[in-house]
N, C-alpha and C positions, 0 to 999 in steps of 0.2 A: 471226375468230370472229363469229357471227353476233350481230346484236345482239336479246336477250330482251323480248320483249314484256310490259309488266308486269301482274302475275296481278289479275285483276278478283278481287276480294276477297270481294263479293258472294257469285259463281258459288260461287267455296269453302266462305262460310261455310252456302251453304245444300246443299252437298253432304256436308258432316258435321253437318251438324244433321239432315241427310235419314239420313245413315246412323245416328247415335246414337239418333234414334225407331226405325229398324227392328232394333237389337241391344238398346235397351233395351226395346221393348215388341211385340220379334215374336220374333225369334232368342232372347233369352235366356228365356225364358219359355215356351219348347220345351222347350228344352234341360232347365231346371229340374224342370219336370212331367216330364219322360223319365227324367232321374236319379233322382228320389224313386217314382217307380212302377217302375223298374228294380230297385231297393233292393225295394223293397216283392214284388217277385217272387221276388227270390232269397230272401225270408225265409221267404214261404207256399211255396217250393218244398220250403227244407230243411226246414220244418217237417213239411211231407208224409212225406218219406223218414225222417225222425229224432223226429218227434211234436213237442211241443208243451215249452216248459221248465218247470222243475219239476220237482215229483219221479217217481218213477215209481215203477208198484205201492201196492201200501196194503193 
């Protein structure tokens, strides 16, 4: 068995610190703004097709 060369701890810690800045404050904040204007389209669509709630007539 080969023998493992042991993991520079460094390299690691700054390659998950690299990645948790770009999921916490690039990916996830996509993702978020996509979901809530996603939302927000199906609501002004149905309300297109079906009006507005409330009551109807008067």
């Amino acid at each position: 068995m080969a023998t493992q060369r042991p993991i520079d701890f460094r390299k690691r810690r700054l390659r998950e610190l690299a990645a948790f800045f770009a999921l916490a404050f690039g990916i996830w904040p996509i993702v978020a703004i996509g979901v809530v204007g996603g939302y927000g389209f199906l609501v002004w669509f149905y309300q297109m097709i079906y009006g507005p709630p409330g009551p109807h007539g008067g």
